[in-house]
C-alpha positions, 0 to 999 in steps of 0.5 A: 419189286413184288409180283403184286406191283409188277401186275400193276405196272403191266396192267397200267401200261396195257391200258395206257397203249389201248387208249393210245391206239384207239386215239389214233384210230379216232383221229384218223376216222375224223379225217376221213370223214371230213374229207368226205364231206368237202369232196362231197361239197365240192363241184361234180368237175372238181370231184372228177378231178380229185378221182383223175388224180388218185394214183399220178405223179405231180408232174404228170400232164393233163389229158388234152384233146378231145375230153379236155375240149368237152369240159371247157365248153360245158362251162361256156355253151353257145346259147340255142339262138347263136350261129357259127361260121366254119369259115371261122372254124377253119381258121380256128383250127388253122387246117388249110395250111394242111390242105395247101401242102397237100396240093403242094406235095401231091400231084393230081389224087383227086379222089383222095384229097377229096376224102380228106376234105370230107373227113376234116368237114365231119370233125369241123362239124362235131367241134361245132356241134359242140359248142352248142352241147351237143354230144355225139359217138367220137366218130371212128378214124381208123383207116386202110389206104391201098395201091401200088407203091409211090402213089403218096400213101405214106404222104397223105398219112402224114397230113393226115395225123396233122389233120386230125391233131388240129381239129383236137381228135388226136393228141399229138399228130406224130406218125409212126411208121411200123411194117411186120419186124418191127411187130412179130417176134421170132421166137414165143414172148417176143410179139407183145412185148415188141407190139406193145413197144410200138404202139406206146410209141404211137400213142397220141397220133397215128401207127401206120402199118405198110405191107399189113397182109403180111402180118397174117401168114396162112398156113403157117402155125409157128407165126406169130403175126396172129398175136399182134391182130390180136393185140391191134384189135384190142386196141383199136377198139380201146384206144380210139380216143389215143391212137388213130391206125392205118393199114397200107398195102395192094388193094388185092392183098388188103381184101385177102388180109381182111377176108381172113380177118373179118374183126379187121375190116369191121374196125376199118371206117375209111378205105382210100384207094390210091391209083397209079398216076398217068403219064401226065402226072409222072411227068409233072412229079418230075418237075416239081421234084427237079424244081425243088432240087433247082434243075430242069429238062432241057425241050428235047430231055423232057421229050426223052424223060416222057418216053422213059416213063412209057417204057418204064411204065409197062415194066416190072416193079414200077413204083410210080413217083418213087421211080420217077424220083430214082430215075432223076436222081440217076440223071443228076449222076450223069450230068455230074460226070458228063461236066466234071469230065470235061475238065477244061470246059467253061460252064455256065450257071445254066449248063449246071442247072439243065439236064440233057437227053444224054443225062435220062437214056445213057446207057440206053442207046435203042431208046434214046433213038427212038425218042428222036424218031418220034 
């Protein structure tokens, strides 16, 4: 073959590629365009959907809650002359069971179940609202629950978290519970990363955050528990619409955490605050603790039990009903021993179920005198 035929074979075949090429170009832009034209046919939610669909995975869940609540009932807005009932509200969102164990798991706490009521009235009424259309700010449910320990804060959290994800505010309604090792690193790099691992945990419900003043350390350049404020704050702004946060610990202490980190406290829109229980209530914590395990104090050891907590109550590190239930737990060991020690002994369903005076102030002879001379 001549150079002259050579030439011609490579022109040919340089042209047959550059017409290839732009056919494919060609037919690439046509479909581009004519997706174009059906999403821009399409409905604004099917849009939206379309845009929420870039970038997942098939499997991927939908997002629930409260978004998902909103554009159901844009479809189906109650007329401006319809009423509602939040008898039926309540019972829609099945939240007096949450209530009923709330009674059934706490004694007294007025005040805080008080709180709560208030808070599932003013999520009720924005359910409300907007099944009418009418659209508010998500209210803010980021909370700091403070008093001494064993007065039912980890409880009430719990509840609450149920609450919230009833009423459709919270995706998933789990807790989780986080105190300052399992944020703050102990050497540099470790904080965000572990931060970050708790928090993709709680995501969906509630991070409750016990003893929270400690992840603050005045004085102290090398810690490192001033990331992870750093980091909650970010988040707890962010991510109102996935994770409800609750910072626990001594009122005391908590007004010295938020002193020092005012960015805290303006995130905070609910403050409970837990008081110590009364006698009265201790001692009927009692009860309903032996209640539950099917024992019960005898008339002269529920007098014996009664001055146990009066002294016991003026003492260091007394931690309300989880001394109580300490104190009972080492009851039932007494009364084990004191049965089992008596191996020819006949005993009665009755003697395996009631507790003694010998069974609270054993070992404690002074008190246990001063019990009958009362």
């Amino acid at each position: 073959m001549g150079r002259g035929q050579q030439s011609i074979s490579a022109t040919i075949f340089t042209a047959v590629t550059a017409i290839l090429f732009a056919c494919i170009v060609a037919t690439a832009v046509v479909s581009l365009w004519k997706a174009s034209l059906r999403t821009a046919d399409a409905p604004p939610t099917e849009r939206k959907k379309a845009r929420r669909g870039q970038g997942r995975t098939a499997s991927a869940p939908p997002r629930r809650g409260r978004r998902l609540l909103r554009r159901d009932q844009r479809a189906d807005l109650l007329p401006p002359d319809a009423t509602v009932s939040f008898a039926d509200e309540r019972k829609a969102a099945d939240i007096d069971e949450v209530f009923t164990a709330l009674d059934n798991d706490l004694i007294g706490l007025v005040p805080i179940k008080k709180k709560v009521q208030e808070i599932a009235a003013l999520l009720l009424v924005d359910r409300a609202r907007q099944k009418f259309g009418l659209e508010a700010p998500r209210p803010n449910m980021h909370m700091c629950f403070t008093g001494p320990p064993g007065t039912g804060k980890t409880t009430v959290a719990l509840r609450m978290a149920d609450l919230l994800h009833r009423l459709g505010y919270l995706e998933e309604g789990h807790l989780v519970h986080a105190m300052r090792d399992d944020l703050v690193g102990q050497y540099i790099g470790q904080t965000a990363p572990r931060t970050k691992k708790v928090l993709d945990k709680a995501m969906g419900g509630v991070l409750f955050i016990d003893e929270a003043y400690y992840l603050y350390r005045a004085g102290d350049s090398l810690d490192y528990g001033q990331e992870v404020i750093d980091i909650l704050l970010q988040v707890m702004e962010n991510e109102r619409e996935q994770l409800v946060v609750i910072l626990a610990g001594y009122k005391d202490r908590m007004d010295e955490f938020f002193g020092v980190n005012p960015g805290m406290s303006s995130r905070i829109a609910h403050h409970l605050d837990f008081a110590a229980y009364e006698l009265d209530e201790l001692s009927a914590i009692g009860q309903m603790m032996l209640q539950h395990s099917r024992y019960y104090l005898s008339k002269d050891a529920e007098r014996a039990f009664r001055n146990y907590l009066t002294n016991r109550m003026n003492q260091p590190r007394f931690a309300n009903a989880r001394s109580v239930r300490n104190e009972l737990e080492r009851a039932r060991l007494r009364h084990a021993h004191r049965l089992a020690s008596d191996l020819h002994r006949d005993w009665t369903k009755d003697d395996l179920m009631r507790l003694e005076p010998e069974d609270i102030f054993a070992g404690n002879p002074e008190l246990l005198l001063e019990q009958f001379q009362s």
